[in-house]
C-alpha positions as a Python dict, from the first residue, in 0.01 Angstrom:
ca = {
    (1, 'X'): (0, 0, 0),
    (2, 'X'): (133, 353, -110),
    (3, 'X'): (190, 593, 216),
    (4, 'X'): (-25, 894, 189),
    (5, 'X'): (140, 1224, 124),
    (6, 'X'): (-74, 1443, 306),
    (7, 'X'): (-263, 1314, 641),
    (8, 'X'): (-547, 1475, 835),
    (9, 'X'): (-422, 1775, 1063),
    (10, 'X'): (-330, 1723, 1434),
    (11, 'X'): (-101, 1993, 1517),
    (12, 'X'): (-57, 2385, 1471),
    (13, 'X'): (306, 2309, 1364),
    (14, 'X'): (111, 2070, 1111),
    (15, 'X'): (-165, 2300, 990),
    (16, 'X'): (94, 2582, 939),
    (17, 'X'): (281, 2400, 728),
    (18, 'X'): (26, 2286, 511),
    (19, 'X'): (-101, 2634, 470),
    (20, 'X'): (220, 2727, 349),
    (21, 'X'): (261, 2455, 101),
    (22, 'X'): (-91, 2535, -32),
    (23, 'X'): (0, 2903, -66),
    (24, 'X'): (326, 2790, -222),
    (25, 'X'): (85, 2604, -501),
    (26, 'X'): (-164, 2826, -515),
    (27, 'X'): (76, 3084, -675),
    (28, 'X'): (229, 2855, -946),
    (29, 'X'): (155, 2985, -1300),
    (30, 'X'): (63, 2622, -1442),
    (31, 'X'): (-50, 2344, -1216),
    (32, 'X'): (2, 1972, -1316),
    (33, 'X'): (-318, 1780, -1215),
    (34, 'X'): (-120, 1650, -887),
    (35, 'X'): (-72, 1988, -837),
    (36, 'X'): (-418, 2062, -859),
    (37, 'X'): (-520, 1754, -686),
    (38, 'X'): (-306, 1834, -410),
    (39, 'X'): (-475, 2191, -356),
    (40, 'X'): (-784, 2052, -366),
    (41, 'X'): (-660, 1818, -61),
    (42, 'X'): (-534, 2070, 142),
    (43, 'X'): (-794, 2311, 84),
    (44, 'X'): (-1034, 2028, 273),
    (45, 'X'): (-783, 1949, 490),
    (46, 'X'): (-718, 2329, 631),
    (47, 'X'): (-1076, 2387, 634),
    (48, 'X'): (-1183, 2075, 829),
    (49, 'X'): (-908, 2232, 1053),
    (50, 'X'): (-1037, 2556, 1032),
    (51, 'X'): (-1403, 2480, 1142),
    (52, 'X'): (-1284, 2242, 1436),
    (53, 'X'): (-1019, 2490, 1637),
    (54, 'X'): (-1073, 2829, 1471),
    (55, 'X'): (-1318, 3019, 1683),
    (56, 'X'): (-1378, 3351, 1544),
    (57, 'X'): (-1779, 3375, 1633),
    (58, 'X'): (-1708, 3641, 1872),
    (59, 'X'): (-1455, 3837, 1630),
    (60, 'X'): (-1604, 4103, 1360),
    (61, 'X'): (-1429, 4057, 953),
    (62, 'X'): (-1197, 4335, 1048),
    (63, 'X'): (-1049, 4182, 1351),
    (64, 'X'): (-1042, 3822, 1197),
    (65, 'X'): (-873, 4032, 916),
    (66, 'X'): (-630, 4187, 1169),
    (67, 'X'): (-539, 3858, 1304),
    (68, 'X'): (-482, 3660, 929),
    (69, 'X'): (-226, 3958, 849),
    (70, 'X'): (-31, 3926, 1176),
    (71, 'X'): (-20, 3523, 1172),
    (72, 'X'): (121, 3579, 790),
    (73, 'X'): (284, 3864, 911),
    (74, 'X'): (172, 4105, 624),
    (75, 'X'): (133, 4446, 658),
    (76, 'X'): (-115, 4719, 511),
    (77, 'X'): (61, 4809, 197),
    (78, 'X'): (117, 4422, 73),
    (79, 'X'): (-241, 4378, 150),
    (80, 'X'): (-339, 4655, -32),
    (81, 'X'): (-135, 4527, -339),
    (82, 'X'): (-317, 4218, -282),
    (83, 'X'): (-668, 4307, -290),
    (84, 'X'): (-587, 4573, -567),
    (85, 'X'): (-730, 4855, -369),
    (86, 'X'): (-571, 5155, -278),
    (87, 'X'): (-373, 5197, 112),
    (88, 'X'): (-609, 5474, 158),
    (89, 'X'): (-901, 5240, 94),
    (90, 'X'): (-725, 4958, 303),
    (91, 'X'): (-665, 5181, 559),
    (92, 'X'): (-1005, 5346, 586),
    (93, 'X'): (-1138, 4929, 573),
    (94, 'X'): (-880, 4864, 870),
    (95, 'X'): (-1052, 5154, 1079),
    (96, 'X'): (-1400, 5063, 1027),
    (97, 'X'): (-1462, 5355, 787),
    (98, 'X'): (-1556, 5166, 466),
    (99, 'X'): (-1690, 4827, 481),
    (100, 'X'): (-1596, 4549, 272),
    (101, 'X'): (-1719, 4489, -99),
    (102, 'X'): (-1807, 4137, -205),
    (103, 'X'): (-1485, 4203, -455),
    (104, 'X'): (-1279, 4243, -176),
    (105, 'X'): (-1416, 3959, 42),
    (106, 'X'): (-1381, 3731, -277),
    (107, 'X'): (-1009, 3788, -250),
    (108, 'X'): (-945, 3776, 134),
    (109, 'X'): (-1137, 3425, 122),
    (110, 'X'): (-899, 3366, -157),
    (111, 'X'): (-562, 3462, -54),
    (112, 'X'): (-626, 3360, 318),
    (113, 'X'): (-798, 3008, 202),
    (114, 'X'): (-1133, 3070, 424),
    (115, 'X'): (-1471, 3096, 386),
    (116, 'X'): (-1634, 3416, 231),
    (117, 'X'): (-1885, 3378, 509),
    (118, 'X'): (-1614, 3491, 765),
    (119, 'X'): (-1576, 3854, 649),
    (120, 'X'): (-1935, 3858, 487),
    (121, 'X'): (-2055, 3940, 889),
    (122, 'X'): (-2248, 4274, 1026),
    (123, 'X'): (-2037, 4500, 1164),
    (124, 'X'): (-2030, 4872, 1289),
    (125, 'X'): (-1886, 5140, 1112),
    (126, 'X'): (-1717, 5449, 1290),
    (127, 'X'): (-1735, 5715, 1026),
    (128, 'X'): (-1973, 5976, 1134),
    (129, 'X'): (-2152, 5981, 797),
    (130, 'X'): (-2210, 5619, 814),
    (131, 'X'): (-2214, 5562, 1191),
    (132, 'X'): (-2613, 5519, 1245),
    (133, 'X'): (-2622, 5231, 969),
    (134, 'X'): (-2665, 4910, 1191),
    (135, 'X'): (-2392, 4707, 974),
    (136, 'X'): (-2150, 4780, 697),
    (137, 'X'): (-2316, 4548, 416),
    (138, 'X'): (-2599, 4863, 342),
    (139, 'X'): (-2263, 5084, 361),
    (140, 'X'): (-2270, 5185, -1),
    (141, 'X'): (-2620, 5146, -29),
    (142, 'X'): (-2768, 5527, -178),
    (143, 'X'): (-3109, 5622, -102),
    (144, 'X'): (-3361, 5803, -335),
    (145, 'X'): (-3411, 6140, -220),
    (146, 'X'): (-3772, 6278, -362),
    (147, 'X'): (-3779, 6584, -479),
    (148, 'X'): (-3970, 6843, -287),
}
């Protein structure tokens, strides 16, 4: 019998290292189909993870963002290049002034290998112009002004 190449996850040291390889694969121009087939794998394999030790009910998008930058120790500007927004934008998404488009979620789920649901959450905004909307997802939302 063939020994398997990638096994379910049972440690940090583990998981981290499989996150790695699958960002190391994820990058590659072309993919072979094991390549492929191996992303798939660890896709499950992180997420299974993800779901059984990472608790982030009690966190809003921007502080589960916070903490996915820190543990892959980016900083503002590389996420910025990342999410092809500008640091002004990043920064005013960082300080709860803008909220997060469905673009932008699409690409943190992406790049951080997570669910979209985990930044797609209600969450307060601090701006003054936007700081009586209950949560940032009717952010951008304009209302029709009648005419008087």
């Amino acid at each position: 019998m063939e020994t398997l190449q990638y096994k379910v996850i049972k440690s940090k040291k583990q998981y981290f290292d499989y996150c790695n390889l699958l960002e190391e694969l994820v990058v590659l121009k072309t993919k072979s189909k094991e390549q492929k087939d191996a992303i798939e794998l660890l896709t499950l394999l992180v997420e299974k993870w993800d779901e059984e030790h990472n608790t982030f009910t009690d966190a809003d998008p921007i502080e589960i963002l916070g903490y996915l930058m820190e543990e892959n120790k980016l900083k503002s500007v590389d996420m910025a290049e990342i999410l092809e927004i500008s640091k002004s934008l990043f920064s005013d998404i960082l300080n709860y002034r803008r909220g997060l488009s469905k673009e932008v979620i699409r690409k943190l789920s992406e790049r951080f290998k997570v669910s979209q649901e985990l930044f797609n959450m209600p969450y307060k905004l601090v701006s003054p112009l936007n700081s009586h909307l209950k949560d940032a997802s009717v952010m951008n939302t304009r209302k029709k002004l009648s005419a008087a």
